[in-house]
N, C-alpha and C positions, 0 to 999 in steps of 0.2 A: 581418493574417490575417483576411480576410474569410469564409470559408469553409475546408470541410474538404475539398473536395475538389484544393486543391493541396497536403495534407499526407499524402495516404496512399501517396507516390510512397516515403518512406524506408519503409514498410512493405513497400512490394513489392521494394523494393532487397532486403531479408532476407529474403526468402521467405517472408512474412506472410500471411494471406489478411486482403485489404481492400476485402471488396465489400459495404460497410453501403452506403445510401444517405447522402450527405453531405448532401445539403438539412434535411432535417428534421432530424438532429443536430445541424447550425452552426446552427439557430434554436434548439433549445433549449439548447443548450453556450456558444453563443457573443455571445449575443443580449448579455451581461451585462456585458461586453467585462471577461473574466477576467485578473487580474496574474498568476496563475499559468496557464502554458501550457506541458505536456510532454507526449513523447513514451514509452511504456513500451513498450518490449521483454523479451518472457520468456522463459527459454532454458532449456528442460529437456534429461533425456540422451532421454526416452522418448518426444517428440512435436514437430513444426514450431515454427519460434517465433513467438507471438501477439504482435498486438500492440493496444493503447488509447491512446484520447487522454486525457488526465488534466487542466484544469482547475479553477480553484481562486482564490477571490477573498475578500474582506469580507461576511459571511454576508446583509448587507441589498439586495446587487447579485446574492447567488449564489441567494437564497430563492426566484425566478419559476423557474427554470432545476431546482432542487430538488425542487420543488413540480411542475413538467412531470414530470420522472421519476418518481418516484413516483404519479401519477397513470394513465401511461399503461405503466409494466412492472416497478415495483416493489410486490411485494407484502406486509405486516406478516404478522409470524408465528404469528400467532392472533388466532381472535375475543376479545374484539368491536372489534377494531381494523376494521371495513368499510370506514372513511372511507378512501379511498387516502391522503389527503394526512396521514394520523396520522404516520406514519411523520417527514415533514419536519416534522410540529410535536412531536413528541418529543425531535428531534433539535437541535431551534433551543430549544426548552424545556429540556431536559437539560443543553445549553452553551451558557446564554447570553453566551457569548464565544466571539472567535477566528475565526478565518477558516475556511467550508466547504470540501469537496474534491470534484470527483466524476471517478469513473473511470470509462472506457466504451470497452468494445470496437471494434474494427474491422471482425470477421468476425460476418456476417450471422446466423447460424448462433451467436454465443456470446450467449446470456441473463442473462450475470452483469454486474452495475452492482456499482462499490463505492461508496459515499460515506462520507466521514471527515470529521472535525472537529480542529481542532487549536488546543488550547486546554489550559494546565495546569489540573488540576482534581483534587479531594477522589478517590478511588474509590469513594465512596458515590453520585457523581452518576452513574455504570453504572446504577444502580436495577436490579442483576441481576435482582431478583426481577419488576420490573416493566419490563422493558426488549421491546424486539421481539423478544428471544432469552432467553424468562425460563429464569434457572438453577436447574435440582436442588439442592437441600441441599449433596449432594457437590461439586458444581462453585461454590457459593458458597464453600464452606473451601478449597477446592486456590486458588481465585482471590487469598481473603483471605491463603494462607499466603507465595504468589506475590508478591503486593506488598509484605509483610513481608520476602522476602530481597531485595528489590531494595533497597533502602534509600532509598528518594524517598517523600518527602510524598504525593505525587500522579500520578496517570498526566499523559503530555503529551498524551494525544488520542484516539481510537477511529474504526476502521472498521468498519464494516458491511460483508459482502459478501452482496449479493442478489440474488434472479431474481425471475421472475413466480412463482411459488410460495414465496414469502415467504425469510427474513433465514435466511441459513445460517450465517453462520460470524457472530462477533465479536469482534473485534484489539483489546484493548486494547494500549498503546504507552507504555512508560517509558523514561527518558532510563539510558544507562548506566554503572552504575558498575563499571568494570573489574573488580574484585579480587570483587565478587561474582557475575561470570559462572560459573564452575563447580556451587555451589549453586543457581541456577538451572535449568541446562541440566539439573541432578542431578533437581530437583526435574520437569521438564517429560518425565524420557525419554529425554534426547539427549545424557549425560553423556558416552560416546565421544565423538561431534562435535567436540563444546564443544574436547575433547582435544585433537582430531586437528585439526583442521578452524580452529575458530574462535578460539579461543585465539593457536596460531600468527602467525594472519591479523592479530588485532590488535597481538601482536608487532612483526610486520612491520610494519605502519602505525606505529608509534607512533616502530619505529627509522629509519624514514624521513621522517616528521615530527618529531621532535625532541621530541614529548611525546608524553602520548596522543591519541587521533582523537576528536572527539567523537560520539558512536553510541545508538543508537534501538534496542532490541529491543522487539518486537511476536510477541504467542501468541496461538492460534487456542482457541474455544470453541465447537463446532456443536451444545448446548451444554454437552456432555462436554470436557475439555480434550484438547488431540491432542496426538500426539509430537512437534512441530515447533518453532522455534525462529527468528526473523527477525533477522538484524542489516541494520541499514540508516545509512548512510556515505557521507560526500561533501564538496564536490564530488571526481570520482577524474576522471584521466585518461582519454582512451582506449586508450592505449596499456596503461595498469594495467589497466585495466576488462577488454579484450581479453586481454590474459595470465591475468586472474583464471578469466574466462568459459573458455578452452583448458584449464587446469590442471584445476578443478571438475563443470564440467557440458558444455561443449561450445559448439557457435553464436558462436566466435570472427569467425568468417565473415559472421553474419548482423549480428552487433554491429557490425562493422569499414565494411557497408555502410550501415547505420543511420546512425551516426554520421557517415558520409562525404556522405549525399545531403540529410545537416538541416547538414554543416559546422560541427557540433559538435565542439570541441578537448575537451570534456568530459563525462561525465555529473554531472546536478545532484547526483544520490543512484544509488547502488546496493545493492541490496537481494538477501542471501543465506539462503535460504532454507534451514537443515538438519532431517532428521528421525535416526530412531533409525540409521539404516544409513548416515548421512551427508548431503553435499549434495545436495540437490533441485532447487533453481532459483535461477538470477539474473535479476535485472530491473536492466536498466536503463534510468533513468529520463533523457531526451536531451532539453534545452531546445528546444523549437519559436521559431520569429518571434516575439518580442517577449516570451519570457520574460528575466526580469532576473537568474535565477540566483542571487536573495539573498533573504531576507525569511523572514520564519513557515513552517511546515512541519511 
């Protein structure tokens, strides 16, 4: 994969808009020659489905590539952060372990960049209070009480989503322990869902797998906590993926071409998105050329 511009053909298979310029992207995305390379598809009931390219390497290959974003359309959440490049050195400061992520749109027109980290670590190295997204009082106790029912040591990792007008959202990401999903989902808003919805879902995986799946929930903090909920899971089929997407949200269609024009028999992860009213969004996430489909995440 030399370039980005033989990859946005599965984009337009699903009726993506994919009119970034590819040159300057593969120079800063791919310059680093990234072990992770995927494909996201996002498929809500109430809009086209988008899509990014998502790389993702050993933070000492991904820091030039980092450090380009953030310099040229990422912006920290408040002064006196001026330096553009603060941002990737908080981020490489904060965990100094683990392999970086970065995510990035297709369509010209979307200004959101996510970059993640994925690294187990303390929850004190959030440094909520001193972080690009420092937290209110309130939103430091809903967070600490958060990691309290999940029952892990540590988070596995965090995303940042941002624009050019600085760090909007913050994803921390813990590993999940099944039996205390409902206190959670109680505790975030989305205790219907969890019911209706998620619950179920892991049922089904677990009775089709022969044990449980193992799974990643990730909540949102912009930097009040939001009613939303992430379960993220894999590798799934596309044939599962495609029935999950019909049943859920929709864009069965757009998944089915996605996955047919990258000749993906899988997605690495998929990623379902619940709020108080239910499901919101699927992503899935579809190995590009030369991803390996195994390692850190």
């Amino acid at each position: 994969m030399n370039d980005l511009a033989s990859l946005t053909a599965w984009a337009t298979a699903a009726g993506a808009t994919a009119d970034l310029d590819p040159a300057p992207l593969a120079a800063t995305l791919l310059s680093a020659e990234p072990t992770r390379r995927l494909a996201r598809l996002s498929l809500t009931r109430q809009a086209p489905p988008s899509a990014a390219v998502v790389v993702g390497g050993p933070r000492e290959s991904m820091l030039p590539a980092l450090q380009r974003l953030t310099a040229t359309g990422v912006a920290p959440a408040r002064a006196p952060h001026a330096d553009p490049t603060w941002l990737a050195r908080w981020l490489v400061g904060r965990w100094p372990r683990g392999p970086v992520v970065i995510d990035h749109p297709l369509a010209a027109g979307d200004p959101t960049r996510v970059l993640g980290l994925v690294a187990p670590m303390p929850p004190t190295r959030l440094s909520l209070s001193a972080s690009p997204l420092p937290f209110p009082r309130a939103s430091v106790l809903h967070f600490n009480a958060l990691h309290a029912l999940t029952g892990e040591p540590g988070v596995v990792g965090c995303r940042l989503v941002s624009s050019p007008t600085g760090v909007r959202h913050l994803r921390p990401r813990w590993s999940l322990r099944h039996e205390t999903l409902p206190a959670l989902a109680d505790h975030l808003g989305v205790g219907a869902a969890a019911r209706e919805v998620l619950q179920p879902l892991l049922d089904d995986l677990r009775q089709m797998a022969g044990r449980p799946v193992p799974a990643v929930i990730e909540v949102s903090y912009d930097p009040e906590p939001l009613p939303r909920l992430t379960l993220e899971w894999g590798p799934v089929g596309v044939r599962l993926a495609t029935s999950l997407a019909r049943a859920l949200v929709g864009g069965e269609t757009a998944l089915e071409a996605a996955a047919g024009a990258l000749s993906a028999p899988a997605a690495f992860r998929l990623r379902l998105t619940c709020g108080a009213e239910g499901p919101e969004q699927l992503e899935a996430l579809l190995p590009l050329p030369g991803d390996p489909m195994k390692g850190p995440w």
